[in-house]
C-alpha positions in Angstrom: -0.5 48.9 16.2 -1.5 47.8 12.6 -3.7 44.6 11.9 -2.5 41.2 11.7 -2.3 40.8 7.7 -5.4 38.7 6.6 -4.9 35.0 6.4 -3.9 33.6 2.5 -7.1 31.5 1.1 -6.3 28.1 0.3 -4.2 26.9 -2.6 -7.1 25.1 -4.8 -6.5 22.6 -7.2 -7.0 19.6 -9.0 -5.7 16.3 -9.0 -5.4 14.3 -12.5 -3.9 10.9 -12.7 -5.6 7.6 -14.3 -4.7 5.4 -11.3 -7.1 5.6 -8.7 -4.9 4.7 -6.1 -2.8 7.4 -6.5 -5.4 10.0 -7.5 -7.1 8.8 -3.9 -4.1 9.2 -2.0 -2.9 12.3 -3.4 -6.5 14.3 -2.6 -6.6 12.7 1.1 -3.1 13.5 2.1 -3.9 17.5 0.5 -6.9 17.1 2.3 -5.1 17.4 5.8 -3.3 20.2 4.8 -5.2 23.8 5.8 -3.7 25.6 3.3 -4.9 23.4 0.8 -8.5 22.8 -1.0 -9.0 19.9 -3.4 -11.7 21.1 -5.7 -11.5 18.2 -8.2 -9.7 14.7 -9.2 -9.8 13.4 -12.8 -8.9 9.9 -14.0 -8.1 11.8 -17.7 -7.4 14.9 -19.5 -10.5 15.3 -21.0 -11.9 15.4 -17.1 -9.1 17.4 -15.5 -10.3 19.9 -18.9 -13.6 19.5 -17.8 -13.0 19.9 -14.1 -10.8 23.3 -14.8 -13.3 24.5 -16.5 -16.3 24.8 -13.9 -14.0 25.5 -11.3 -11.2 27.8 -12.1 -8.3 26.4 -9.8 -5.5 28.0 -8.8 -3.1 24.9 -9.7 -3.8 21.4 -11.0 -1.5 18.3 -10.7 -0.9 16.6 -13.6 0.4 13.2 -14.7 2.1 12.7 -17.7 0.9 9.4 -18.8 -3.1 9.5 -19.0 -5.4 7.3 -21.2 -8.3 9.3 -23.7 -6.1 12.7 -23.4 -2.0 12.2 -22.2 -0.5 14.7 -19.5 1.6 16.7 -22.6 -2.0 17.6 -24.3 -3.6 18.4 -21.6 -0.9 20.9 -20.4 -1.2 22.4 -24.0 -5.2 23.3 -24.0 -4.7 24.3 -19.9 -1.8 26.8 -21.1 -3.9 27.8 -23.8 -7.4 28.0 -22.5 -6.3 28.8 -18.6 -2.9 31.0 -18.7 -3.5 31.5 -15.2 -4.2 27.8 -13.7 -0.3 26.5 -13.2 0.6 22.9 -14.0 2.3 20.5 -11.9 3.8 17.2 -13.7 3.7 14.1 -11.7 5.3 11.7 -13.4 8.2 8.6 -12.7 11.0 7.3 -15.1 11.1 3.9 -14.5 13.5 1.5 -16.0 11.3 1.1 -18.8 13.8 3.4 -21.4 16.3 2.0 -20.2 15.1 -1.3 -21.0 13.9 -0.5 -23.8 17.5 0.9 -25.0 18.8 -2.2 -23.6 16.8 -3.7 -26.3 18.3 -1.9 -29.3 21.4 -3.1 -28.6 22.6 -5.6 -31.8 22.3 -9.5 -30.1 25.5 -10.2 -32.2 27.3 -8.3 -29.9 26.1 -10.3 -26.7 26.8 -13.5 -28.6 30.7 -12.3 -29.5 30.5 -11.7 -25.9 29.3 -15.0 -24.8 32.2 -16.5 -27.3 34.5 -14.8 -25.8 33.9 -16.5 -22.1 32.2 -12.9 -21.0 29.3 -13.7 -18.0 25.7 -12.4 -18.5 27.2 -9.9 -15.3 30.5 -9.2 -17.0 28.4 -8.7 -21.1 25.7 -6.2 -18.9 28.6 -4.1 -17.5 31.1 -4.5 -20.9 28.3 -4.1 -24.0 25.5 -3.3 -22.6 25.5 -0.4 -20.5 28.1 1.3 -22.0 26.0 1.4 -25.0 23.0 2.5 -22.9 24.8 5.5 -21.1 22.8 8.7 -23.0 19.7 6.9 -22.0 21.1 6.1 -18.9 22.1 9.7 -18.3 18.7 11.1 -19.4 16.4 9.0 -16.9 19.1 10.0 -14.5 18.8 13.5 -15.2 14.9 13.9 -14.7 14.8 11.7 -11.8 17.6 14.5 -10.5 15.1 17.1 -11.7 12.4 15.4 -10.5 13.9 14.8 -7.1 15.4 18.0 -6.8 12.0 20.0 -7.1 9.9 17.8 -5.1 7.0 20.0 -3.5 4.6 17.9 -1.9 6.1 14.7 -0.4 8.8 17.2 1.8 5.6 18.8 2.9 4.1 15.9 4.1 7.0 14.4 5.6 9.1 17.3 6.6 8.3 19.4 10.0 10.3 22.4 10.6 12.3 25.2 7.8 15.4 23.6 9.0 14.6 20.4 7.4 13.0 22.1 4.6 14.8 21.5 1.1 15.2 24.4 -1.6 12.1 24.7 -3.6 9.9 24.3 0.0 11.9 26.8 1.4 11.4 29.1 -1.1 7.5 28.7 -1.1 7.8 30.0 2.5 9.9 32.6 2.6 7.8 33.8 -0.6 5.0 33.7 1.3 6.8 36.2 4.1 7.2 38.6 0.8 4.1 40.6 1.4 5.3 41.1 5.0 8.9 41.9 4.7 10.2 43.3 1.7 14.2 41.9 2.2 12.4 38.7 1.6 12.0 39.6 -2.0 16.1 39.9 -2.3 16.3 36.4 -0.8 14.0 34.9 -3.2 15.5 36.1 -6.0 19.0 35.0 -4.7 17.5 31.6 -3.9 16.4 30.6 -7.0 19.0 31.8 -8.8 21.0 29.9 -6.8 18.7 26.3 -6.7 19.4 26.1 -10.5 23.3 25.8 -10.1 23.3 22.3 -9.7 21.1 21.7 -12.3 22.8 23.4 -14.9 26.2 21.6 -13.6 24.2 18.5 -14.5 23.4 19.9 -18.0 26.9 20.7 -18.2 28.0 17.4 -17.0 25.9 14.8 -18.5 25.9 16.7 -22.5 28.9 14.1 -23.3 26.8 11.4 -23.3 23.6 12.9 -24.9 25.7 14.0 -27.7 27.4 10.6 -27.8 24.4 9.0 -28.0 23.2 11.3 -31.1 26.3 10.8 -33.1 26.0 6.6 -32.5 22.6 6.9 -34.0 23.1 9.3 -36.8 26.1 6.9 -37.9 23.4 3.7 -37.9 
């Protein structure tokens, strides 16, 4: 009867976001998991670099928006320096671009509005978002893409494969590869199949991104 296969070690890696809240929460709820081994949390790039550096993790999670050295530098000297340390990007999109968009929008057109009898409800829904739709699209988009390949917080919250959503699923049955070799077929079909949606999204939402280039170009 051959051996059990040899338990996987743990996933290490580093956590790297400037609030300390959620740097603190992220390495205690990875700290339950067995499978798991925090090595290191920076509060900046220059300290996740740092931290990479003496300990050679196997993945290191990543926020975007970081004081001293941002998430998108970071990722460059960790790709460059560390080919074999993979990034993970947390990051939110908030309703700051859209708000921001909001606020490119010409205040003539919400005074005509105003003239014209429109309520601040009615000019929101009549100049203003309409206007806004590429950007409204795009911070749609990621959040999709964000949502869509959420690892950790199923993890946490999730028991059983049942419940498990795509990208988790795949994880597992990739880590039944080494034992079963029609789990490599599966894989392959799987994540060929969990970027369908995604590129119907691409497909979908284009319109409006290319709308929203042509209105600028024309300004």
């Amino acid at each position: 009867m051959p051996a059990p296969p040899a338990p996987a070690p743990p996933l290490r890696i580093i956590v790297a976001d400037d609030q300390a809240t959620v740097r603190e929460g992220l390495v205690a709820l990875l700290g339950m998991l067995p499978d798991i081994d925090v090595v290191g949390a920076a509060a900046n790039g220059e300290e996740a670099l740092r931290i990479a550096a003496d300990t050679q993790p196997d993945a290191i999670l990543l926020d975007l928006h970081m004081p001293v050295l941002d998430g998108i530098d970071t990722t460059r000297q960790l790709t460059a320096e560390h080919p074999d340390i993979a990034v993970v990007v947390l990051t939110t999109y908030d309703a700051d671009s859209i708000l921001a968009a909001l606020q490119t929008v010409d205040p003539q057109l919400y005074d005509a509005a105003r003239v014209d009898g429109a309520s601040e409800v009615q000019t929101f829904l009549r100049v203003a978002l309409p206007l806004a739709k590429p950007v409204v699209a795009l911070v749609f988009f990621f959040s999709f893409v964000a949502d869509w390949n959420n690892f950790f917080l199923p993890l946490f919250m999730l028991n059983g494969e049942k419940s498990f959503p795509v990208i988790l699923g795949l994880y597992d049955w990739n880590l039944q590869v080494t034992q079963s070799q029609d789990m490599t077929n599966l894989v392959i079909t799987g994540s060929l199949l969990s970027i369908v949606p995604l590129a119907l999204f691409v497909v979908s939402l284009q319109r409006y991104w290319r709308n929203g280039v042509l209105v600028g170009s024309s300004r």
